[in-house]
N, C-alpha and C positions, 0 to 999 in steps of 0.2 A: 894445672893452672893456666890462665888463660896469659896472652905472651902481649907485653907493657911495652909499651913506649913511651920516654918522656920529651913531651916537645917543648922545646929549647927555649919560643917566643913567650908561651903562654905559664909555664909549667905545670901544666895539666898531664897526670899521666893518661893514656891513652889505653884502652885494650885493642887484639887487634882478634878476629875470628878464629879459631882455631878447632876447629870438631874433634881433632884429635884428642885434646886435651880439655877442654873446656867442660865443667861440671853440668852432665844432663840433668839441668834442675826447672821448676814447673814456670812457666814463660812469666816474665817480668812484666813491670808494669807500664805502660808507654809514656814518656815524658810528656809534660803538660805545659802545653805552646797551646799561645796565643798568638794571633796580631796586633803586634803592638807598633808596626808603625804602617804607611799606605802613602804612595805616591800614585801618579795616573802617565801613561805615555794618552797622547792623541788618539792611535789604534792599537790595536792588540800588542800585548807583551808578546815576545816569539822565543827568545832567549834568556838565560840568568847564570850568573858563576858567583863562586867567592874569590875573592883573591885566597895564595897558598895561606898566607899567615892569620887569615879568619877576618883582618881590618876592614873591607873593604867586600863589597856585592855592585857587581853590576848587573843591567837590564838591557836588554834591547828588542825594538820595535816593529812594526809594518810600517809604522809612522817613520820608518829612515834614521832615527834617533836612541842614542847611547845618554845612559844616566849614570855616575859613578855613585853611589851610597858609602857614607861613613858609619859602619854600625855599630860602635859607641854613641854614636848620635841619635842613632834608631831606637838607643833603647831607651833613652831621657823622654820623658813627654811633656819639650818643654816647646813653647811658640818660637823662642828667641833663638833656639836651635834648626839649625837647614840640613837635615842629612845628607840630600843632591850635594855632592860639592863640584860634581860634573854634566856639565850635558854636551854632548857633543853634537856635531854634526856636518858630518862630512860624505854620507853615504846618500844615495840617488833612490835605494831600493831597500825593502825590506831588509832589517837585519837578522841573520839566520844562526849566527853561531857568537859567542864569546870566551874569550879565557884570557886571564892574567898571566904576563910573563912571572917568572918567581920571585923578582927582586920588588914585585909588587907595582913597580914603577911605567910597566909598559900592558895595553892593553893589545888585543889582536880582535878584532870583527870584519865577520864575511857578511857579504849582501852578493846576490849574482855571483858570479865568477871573481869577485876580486873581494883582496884579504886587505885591512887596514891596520897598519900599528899605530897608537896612540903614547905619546909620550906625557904621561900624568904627572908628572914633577914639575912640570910647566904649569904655572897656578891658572893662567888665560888659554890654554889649551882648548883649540877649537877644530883644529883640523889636523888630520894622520900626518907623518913625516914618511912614513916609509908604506907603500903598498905591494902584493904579490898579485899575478892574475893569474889568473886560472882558464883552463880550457871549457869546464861547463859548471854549473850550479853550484856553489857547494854549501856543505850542510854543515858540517862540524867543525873544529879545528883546536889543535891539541899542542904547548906548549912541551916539549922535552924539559925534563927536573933542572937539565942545568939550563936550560934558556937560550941553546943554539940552534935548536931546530926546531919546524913547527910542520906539523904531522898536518895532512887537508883531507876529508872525506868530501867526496860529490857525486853529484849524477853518475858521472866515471865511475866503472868497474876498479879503478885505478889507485890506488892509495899513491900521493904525492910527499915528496918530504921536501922542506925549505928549509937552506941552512938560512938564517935569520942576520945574519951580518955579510953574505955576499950577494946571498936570493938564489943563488945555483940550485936548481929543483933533480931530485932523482926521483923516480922510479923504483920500487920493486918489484921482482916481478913472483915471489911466492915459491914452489918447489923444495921439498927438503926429501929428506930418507924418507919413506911410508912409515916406518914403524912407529913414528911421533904420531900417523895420524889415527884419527876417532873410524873404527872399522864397526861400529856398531851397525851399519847398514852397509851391508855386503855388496849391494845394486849400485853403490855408488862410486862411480867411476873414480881411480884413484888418481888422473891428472887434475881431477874437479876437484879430491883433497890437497893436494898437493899445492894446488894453482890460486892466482889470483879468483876474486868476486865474479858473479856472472854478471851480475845489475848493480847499481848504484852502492853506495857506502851510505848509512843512515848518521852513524855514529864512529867515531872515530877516537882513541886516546888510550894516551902514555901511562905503562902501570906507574906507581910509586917509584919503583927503583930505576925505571926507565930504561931497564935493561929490554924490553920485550913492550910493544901496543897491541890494542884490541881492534879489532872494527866490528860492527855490526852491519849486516848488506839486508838490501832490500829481496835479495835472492833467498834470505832463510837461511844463511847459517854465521856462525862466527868465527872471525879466523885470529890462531893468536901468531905475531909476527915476532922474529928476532929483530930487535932495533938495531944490529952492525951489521950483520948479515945482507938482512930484508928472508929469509926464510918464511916462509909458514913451520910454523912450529905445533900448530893444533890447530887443525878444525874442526868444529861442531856443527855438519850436516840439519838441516828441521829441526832448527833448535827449538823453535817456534812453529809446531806439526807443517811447516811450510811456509806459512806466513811470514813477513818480514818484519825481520829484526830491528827494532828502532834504538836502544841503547845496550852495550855493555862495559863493564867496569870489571876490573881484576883487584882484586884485596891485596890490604896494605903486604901480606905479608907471600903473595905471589901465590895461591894455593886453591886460589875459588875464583869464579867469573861470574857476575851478577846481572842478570840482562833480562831483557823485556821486550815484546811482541805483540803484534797485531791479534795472537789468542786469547789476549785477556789475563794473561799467565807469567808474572814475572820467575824468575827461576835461579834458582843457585846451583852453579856447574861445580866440578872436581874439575881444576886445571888439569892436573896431569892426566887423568882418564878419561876426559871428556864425558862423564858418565854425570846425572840429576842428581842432587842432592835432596834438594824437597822445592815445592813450588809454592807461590805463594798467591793468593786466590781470593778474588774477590773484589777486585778495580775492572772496571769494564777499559780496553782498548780496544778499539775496532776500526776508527776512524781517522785518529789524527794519532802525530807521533807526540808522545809523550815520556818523562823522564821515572826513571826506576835508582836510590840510591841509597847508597848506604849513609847511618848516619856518622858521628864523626871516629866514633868508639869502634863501629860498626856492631853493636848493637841491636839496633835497629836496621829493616828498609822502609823506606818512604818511596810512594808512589801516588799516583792520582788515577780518579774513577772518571769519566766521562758521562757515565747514566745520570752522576748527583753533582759533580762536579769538589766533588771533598779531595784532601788528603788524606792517605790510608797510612796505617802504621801496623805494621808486622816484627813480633819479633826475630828478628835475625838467625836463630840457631834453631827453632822449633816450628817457623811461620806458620805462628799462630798469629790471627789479624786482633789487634790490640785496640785501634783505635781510628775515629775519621776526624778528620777536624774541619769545618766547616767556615765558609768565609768567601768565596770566591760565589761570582750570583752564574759566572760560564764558564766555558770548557778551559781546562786548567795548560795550557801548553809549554810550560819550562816548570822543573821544580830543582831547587838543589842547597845542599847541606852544608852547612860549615863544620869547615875541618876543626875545628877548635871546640867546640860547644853544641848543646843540643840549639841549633838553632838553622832554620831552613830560609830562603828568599823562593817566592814562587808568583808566577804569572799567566796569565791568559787575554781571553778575546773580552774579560770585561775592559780592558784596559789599563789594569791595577798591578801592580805592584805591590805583595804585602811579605814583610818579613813578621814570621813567631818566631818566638823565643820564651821561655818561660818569663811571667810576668814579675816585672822591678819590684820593689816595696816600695809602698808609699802612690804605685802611678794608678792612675782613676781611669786609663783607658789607651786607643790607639790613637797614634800620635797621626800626623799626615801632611801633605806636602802638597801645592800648588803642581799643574804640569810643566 
């Protein structure tokens, strides 16, 4: 049997991945999403999240600018309704990364070297109260489950952590026993398993339990870290026959790592062995970084092609590729799933914002929103 979770907010029970147990039966059918609502930033979408409890998606920009989405509101398509109920603007540069602290209440975005938190309970909310800086670029940034720490991936070889209530930043620096690590390539020197990233951190973030993060590096491998520690706990050498790594995720239930490369080849790892499961094939990356994710069951992965600009839908335990769904007119550069529902927010260089979600009864089309 595949292993349930009932979430609290929604009461939806949940499945969670399980190979072990899960019925090898002949691949499901891909859920049917639509776009049903569309806003516009100025320039390209860069970024997209949901909040943890599914309420709530944000966006962010080239254009400098943060949108908050109410997506009970996204799914009405009605005029007198405003999904935006946020725009913010407080950043000078590109926005590169977002995520929700867990109480839903606090947002975090990076642009440049510096991290902004937003305090959304404030109905006129216009500008951060609290920021973090950084010593170069960064790209990702990962809230810890209970919402005291905030994990930074950048340019930096360096994984950063922020306690979030004083801003005291540590350092890991990687190193455990060899035995945890992935010896499938013999050539590889074991303080390089052992040790921090050679180049940059693409992606960055906290499993579920939060007991352990990922990062994915622009050097080509994955490394999975002890969150009390700072350990390297696994690494996975060319995860991506060498190319870099632009995202990974670890399943809800701590057993598999889901990640995606500049091959073209998203991939589902064996945590503990570091060994392939199966690949999943069929989205061109080559170009730009793009997002790879489960969907909210995990189910499903979702990912984006760059040749057609679709989103791809693979099932989850067989990748077998199910389905594209079409909507974006360029290159698709943030995609991501709500944890509650089949439903995804995704964006790119047209400038759009569009969440699907399977379609309302009664509703005649996508709804959409002024910039």
């Amino acid at each position: 049997m595949m292993e349930e979770d009932d979430d609290m907010d929604t009461g939806t029970t949940l499945t969670r991945l399980n190979l072990d147990t899960d019925p090898k039966s002949t691949s499901r059918t891909a859920p049917n999403l639509n776009t049903i609502y569309t806003t516009t930033h100025k320039e390209a979408v860069t970024c997209t999240t949901f909040s943890k409890d599914g309420r709530y998606a944000a966006s962010g920009s080239a254009d400098t600018s943060l949108k908050i989405l109410d997506v009970n509101k996204m799914k009405i398509v009605n005029d007198d309704l405003h999904p935006v109920i946020r725009t913010l603007y407080d950043h000078t540069t590109p926005v590169t990364d977002v995520d929700f602290h867990p109480n839903g209440l606090v947002l975090a975005a990076s642009s440049d070297t510096v991290v902004k938190l937003y305090d959304l309970s404030k109905p006129s909310v216009k500008r951060s109260f609290r920021y973090l800086q950084d010593s170069h670029p960064i790209n990702s940034v990962s809230f810890h489950p209970s919402g005291d720490y905030l994990i930074v991936g950048s340019d930096s070889e360096t994984v950063r952590i922020y306690d979030v209530k004083t801003l005291q930043c540590f350092t890991p620096k990687g190193f455990t026993n060899p035995r945890h690590n992935n010896n499938n390539n013999a050539s590889v020197d074991q303080e390089q398993q052992q040790g921090p990233h050679r180049e940059g951190i693409n992606h960055i973030e906290y499993a579920p339990t939060g007991s352990v993060f990922i990062t994915a590096s622009q050097d080509g491998s994955i490394k999975v870290w002890d969150a009390i520690s700072g350990k390297v706990v696994r690494t996975i050498d060319s995860a991506h026959t060498g190319k870099g790594v632009t995202t990974a995720t670890i399943s809800k239930n701590g057993k598999y790592i889901l990640s995606a490369g500049f091959d073209s080849v998203s991939k589902l790892w064996d945590l503990g062995s570091g060994k392939m499961i199966h690949g999943f094939y069929g989205a061109v990356q080559k170009n730009e970084k793009q997002s790879t994710v489960f969907s909210y069951n995990e189910d499903y992965v979702f990912s984006s092609d760059e040749s057609n600009n679709t989103i791809v839908c693979w099932d989850a335990r067989t990748a077998t590729l199910l389905k594209r769904y079409t909507g974006h007119q360029s290159l698709i550069r943030s995609l991501s799933a709500s944890p509650t529902e089949n439903g995804l927010v995704s964006g790119g260089n047209d400038n759009r914002v569009r969440y699907w979600s399977a379609p309302t009864p009664g509703a005649s089309g996508a709804g959409g929103d002024s910039p």
